[in-house]
TIVEX-277612 format. One record per residue (C-alpha): x, y, z. Coordinates in steps of 0.25 Angstrom, whole numbers, plus 5000, padded with zeros to 4 digits. Each point is the difference from the previous one (the first is absolute). Layout:
<nodes>
XYZ
...
</nodes>
This chain:
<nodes>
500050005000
500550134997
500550115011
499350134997
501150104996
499950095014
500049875009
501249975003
500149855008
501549935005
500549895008
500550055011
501149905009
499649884991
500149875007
500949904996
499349954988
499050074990
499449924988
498950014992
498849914997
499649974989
498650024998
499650085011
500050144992
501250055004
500049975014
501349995008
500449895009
500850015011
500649925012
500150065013
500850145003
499450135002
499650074986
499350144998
499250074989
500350144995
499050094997
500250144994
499050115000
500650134994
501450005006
499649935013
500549874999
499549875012
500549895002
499149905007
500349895007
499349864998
499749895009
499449874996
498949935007
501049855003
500049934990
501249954993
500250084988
499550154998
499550054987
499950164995
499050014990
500350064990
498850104998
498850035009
499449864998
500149925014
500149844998
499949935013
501349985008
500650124994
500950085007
499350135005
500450145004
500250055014
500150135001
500850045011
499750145006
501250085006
499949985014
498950095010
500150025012
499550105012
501250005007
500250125000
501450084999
500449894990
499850024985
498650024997
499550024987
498850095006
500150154995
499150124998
499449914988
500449865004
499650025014
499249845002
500949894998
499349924988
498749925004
500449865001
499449924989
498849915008
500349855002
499849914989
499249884998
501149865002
499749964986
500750134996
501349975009
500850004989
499750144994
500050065014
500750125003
500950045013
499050075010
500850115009
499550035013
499050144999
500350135007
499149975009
498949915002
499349974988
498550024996
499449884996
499350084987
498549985001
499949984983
501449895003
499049935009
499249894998
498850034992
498749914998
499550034986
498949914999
498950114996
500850044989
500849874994
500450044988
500850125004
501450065000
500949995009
501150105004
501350005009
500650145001
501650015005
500650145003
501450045003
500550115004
499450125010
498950045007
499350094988
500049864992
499349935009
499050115000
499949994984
499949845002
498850015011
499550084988
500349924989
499349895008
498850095000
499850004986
500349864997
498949975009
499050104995
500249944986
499749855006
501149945004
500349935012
501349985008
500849864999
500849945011
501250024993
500750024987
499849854997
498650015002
499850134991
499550044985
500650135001
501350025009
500250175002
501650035003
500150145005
501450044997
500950105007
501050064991
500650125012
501549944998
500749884993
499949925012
498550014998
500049984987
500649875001
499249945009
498850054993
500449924988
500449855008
498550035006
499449994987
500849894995
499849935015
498350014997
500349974986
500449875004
499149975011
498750064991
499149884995
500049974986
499150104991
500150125013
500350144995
501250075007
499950165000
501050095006
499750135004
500550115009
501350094998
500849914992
498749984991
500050164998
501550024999
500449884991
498849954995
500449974986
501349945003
499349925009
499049944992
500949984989
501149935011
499149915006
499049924991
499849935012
498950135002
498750024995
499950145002
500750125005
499050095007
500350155003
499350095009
499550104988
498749984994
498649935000
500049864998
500249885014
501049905001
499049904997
499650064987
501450004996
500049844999
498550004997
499549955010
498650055005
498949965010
499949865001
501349954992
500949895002
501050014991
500549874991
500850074991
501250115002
499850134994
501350054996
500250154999
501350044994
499750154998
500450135009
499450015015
498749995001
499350125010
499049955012
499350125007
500350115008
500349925014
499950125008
498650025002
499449834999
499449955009
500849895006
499949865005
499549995015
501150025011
500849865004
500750055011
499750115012
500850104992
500050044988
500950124990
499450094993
500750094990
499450144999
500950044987
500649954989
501350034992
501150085006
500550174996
501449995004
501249974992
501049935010
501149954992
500049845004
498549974997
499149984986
498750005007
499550144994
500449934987
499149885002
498850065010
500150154996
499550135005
499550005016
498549984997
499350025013
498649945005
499050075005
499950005014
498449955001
500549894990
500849955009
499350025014
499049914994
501049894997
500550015013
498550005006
499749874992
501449945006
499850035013
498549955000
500549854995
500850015014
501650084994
500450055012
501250074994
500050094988
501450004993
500250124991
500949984988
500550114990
501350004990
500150145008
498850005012
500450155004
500050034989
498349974997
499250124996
501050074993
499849964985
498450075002
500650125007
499749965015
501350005008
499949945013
498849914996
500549895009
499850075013
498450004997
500149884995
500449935012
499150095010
498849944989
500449855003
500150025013
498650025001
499849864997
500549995014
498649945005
499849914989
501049925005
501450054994
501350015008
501150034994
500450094986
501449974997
500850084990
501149944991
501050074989
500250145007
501050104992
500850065011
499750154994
498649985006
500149965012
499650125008
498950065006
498950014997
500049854997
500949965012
499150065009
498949954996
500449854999
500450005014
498750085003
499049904994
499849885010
500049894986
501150064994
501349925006
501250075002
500749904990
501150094990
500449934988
500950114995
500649994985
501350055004
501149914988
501050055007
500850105010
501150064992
499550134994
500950014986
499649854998
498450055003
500250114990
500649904989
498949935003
499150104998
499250005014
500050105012
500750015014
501349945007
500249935012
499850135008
498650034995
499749865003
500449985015
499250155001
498949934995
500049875009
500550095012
498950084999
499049914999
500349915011
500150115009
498550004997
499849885000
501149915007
499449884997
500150004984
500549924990
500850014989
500449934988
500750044987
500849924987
501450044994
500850004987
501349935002
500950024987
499550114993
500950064990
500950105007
500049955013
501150015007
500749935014
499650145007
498650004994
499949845005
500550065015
499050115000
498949884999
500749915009
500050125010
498650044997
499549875004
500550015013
499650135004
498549994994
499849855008
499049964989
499049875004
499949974988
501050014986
500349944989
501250004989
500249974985
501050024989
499850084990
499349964985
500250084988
498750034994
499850024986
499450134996
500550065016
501050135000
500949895007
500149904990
501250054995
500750065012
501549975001
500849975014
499049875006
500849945010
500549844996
498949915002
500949925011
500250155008
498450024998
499849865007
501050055011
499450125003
498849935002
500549905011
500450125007
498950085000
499149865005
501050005010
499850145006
498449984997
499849865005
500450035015
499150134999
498749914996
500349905010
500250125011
498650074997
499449855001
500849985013
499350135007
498549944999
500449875010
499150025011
498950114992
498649974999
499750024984
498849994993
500049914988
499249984988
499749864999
500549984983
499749835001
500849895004
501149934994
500549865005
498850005010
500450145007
499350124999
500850124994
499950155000
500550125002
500250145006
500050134994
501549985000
499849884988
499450054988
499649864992
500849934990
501250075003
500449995015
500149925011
498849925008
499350005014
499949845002
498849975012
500249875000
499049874998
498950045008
498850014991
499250095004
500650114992
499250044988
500650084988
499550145000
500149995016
500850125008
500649905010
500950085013
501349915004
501350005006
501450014991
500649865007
501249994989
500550024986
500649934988
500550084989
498950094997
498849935007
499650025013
499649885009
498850075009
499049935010
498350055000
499650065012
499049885005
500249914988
499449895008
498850054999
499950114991
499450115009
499750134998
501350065004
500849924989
499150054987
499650155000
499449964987
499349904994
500549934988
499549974988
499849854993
500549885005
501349945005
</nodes>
């Protein structure tokens, strides 16, 4: 079978012996040894590693047709962690590590891919759950995955919303899908990669005659390469235009697809997510992005290339999504931006957010207890809205400031505002208001120009602003970005060094600020359980991203409850806490009542 002329596909560390078979097509037949295949999509190039489910002797086949027995990718995403002070992915725009890919049915052992453990604990996705479609036999079924952060997991809830209004119901798992959605991240190569080994991984674990879509950033900034790359895709899917994912592989109301649909041509536009309504909440919390798109230009990052122009909502639109969540039992609203300060601007309304959160806050009584704030430019962070968010009893006094860096020529070259001076002003300031506040922030390591005085600047910065939380990752050249062809980037092994140290300044910090809570009653948001104990967290933990509150096994707990306890340890980033009157779950343990079941 011939090799479409943009696809490139290599062994990688062949085995000892590799012959053909005749007969098979092509196919390749190896012994044992570790082999990879190479995929290249515009100049990124992957090579993935491939495992093989035992048997004696592997086969790569040599086009998209699978023959039983035949070896099968595993993609392998770079390793995720929330350790924090250690290399993280995370950033202003890669800020949740990837959403690990739902367990697979056994008889799809072989095409399995290697799950990472998430941020934090994971929500079991109601649309991911088991569905009973016996009203409704004949129709189709959908598995969305999504990667990257917390404003794509907002597009997927939506996503999710129109695949259901246009009559599909969710699967199990890929296995079990007609339609298997990949909403892609594309914020720096690292991303990229991994969004490509996720497709290939549900491409192998889909069922035969299922449609595989990817969507999502790497969709709107590389769709035509991607489509042209990857056969192994039905469609590409932007976030431009009018028609739905489901319409892009013909599927409608009461289809079950038995044949593929191949769509070879540019990306394909679903509609404008911002205002759908989405699928209903999974979890006691839930994001919600109030814009779109971003107005700066900061040097590193493509996203205004790809999401464009800051498009604000309007602030009734989204009072009533937040309305709707919090009367499905969210106890926590999340609001996500490319540039949350920066909402109301591109209509002419500066300061919009501040009005914003006093009108959520008025939801108080309907039973919503918390407003966090993520992606906060560091020019912003002043009164009036400071005030106001340790004013307001739902807003917690949780800062996630997107400060890059400390060194001011390096944050010029970069385009961005302030120093590490600014910086410590700003947290000094605000924790003498409010001493008990937290702070996270992500940095740039590597960026061209930085120097071993720039990287001492960071290194003393850390120490001084005691961060809970941080996050660091080298630097990617963008295509399209001011910095794409910027001389004077350090040597990649100087970049990973620089990195060590800075874990090793911040790593000590984290572990301190948990270290301080032994022995404080906490109130904690019961999230769910994992392995049988319940998990939450405090204001100090925004979700996905940081560390945990784990209550132990005693099931009383519900998610969505406000459980008082006792910090009795720490590991890593988790705390280990004790409820007040576990034992029988009295009044003085739950100040208030949860939401569905344990």
């Amino acid at each position: 079978m011939p090799v479409p002329s943009a696809l490139v596909v290599g062994v990688v560390e062949p085995g000892t012996q590799l012959v053909e078979e005749p007969g098979h097509g092509g196919q390749v037949l190896l012994d044992t040894g570790e082999v990879g295949e190479r995929r290249r999509v515009g100049h990124l190039v992957v090579d993935l590693e491939l495992g093989h489910d035992g048997a004696g002797e592997l086969g790569l086949p040599g086009g998209h047709e699978q023959r039983p027995g035949c070896l099968q990718a595993v993609a392998r995403p770079p390793h995720h962690h929330r350790d924090v002070g250690r290399l993280q992915p995370p950033a202003q725009d890669l800020r949740v590590e990837p959403r690990p890919l739902a367990e697979l049915h056994e008889r799809f052992a072989a095409a399995s891919v290697t799950l990472h453990r998430q941020a934090s604990l994971r929500r079991v996705r109601r649309y991911d759950g088991p569905v009973t479609t016996a009203s409704r036999p004949a129709a189709a079924r959908f598995f969305v995955e999504t990667l990257g952060c917390p404003k794509n997991v907002v597009d997927s809830d939506k996503i999710v919303g129109t695949l259901l209004a246009d009559g599909l119901v969710p699967a199990d798992g890929p296995g079990d899908a007609d339609l298997v959605v990949v909403n892609t991240c594309a914020f720096i190569e690292a991303a990229r990669e991994e969004s490509i080994e996720t497709i290939l991984a549900l491409a192998s674990a889909r069922k035969p005659g299922a449609a595989l879509v990817a969507t999502g950033c790497l969709a709107e900034r590389s769709g035509g390469e991607l489509a042209e790359a990857l056969p192994e895709l039905d469609a590409v899917v932007g976030f431009a235009g009018e028609s739905s994912i489901a319409a892009a592989v013909g599927m409608s109301v009461g289809d079950m697809v038995s044949t593929r649909v191949r769509f070879r041509s540019a990306p394909t536009g679903v509609r404008d997510l911002l205002e759908l309504p989405r699928a209903a909440p999974d979890a006691p919390w839930a994001y919600v992005k109030i814009a779109e798109g971003c107005d700066r230009a900061c040097a590193f990052c493509a996203i205004p290339s790809f999401r464009g122009k800051q498009r604000s909502r309007r602030p009734e639109a989204i009072e009533a999504e937040v309305r709707a969540l919090v009367e499905q039992g969210v106890a926590e609203i999340v609001l996500v931006a490319q540039d949350l300060a920066w909402y109301g601007r591109d209509a002419d309304e500066p300061d919009s957010l501040v009005p914003l959160l006093r009108r959520l806050d008025g939801l108080a009584p309907h039973g919503l207890s918390r407003v966090r704030l993520l992606y906060l430019y560091p020019s912003e962070v002043h009164d009036p809205l400071v005030s106001t968010m340790l004013e307001l009893s739902t807003v917690v006094p949780y800062f996630d400031l997107s400060l890059q860096h400390a060194a001011g020529p390096l944050l010029r070259a970069m385009k961005r505002w302030g120093d590490g001076d600014r910086f410590l002003k700003i947290i000094e300031r605000i924790r003498a208001d409010e001493p008990g506040a937290a702070f996270r922030s992500s940095f740039i390591v590597g960026f061209p120009g930085e120097t071993e005085r720039h990287h001492d600047e960071l290194l003393g910065f850390l120490g001084a602003a005691g961060l809970d939380w941080a996050g660091f990752f080298s630097f990617s050249r963008e295509d399209g970005t001011a910095a794409e062809s910027l001389p004077g980037a350090p040597e990649p092994a100087l970049v990973t060094e620089r990195l060590r140290e800075l874990a090793e300044v911040q790593e000590p910090l984290t572990t301190a600020a948990r270290a301080a809570l032994l022995d404080e009653t906490i109130e904690v948001l019961v999230d769910g359980f994992e392995d049988g104990e319940a998990v939450g967290r405090t204001y100090r933990e925004a979700p996905e991203i940081d560390g945990v509150v784990r209550l132990g096994t005693d099931g009383w707990a519900r998610p969505g409850a406000i459980v008082r306890a006792v910090v009795t340890g720490w590991e890593g980033p988790d705390l280990e806490a004790t409820p007040l009157g576990a034992a029988g779950a009295g009044s003085d343990a739950i100040s208030t009542a949860g939401v569905g079941t344990g």
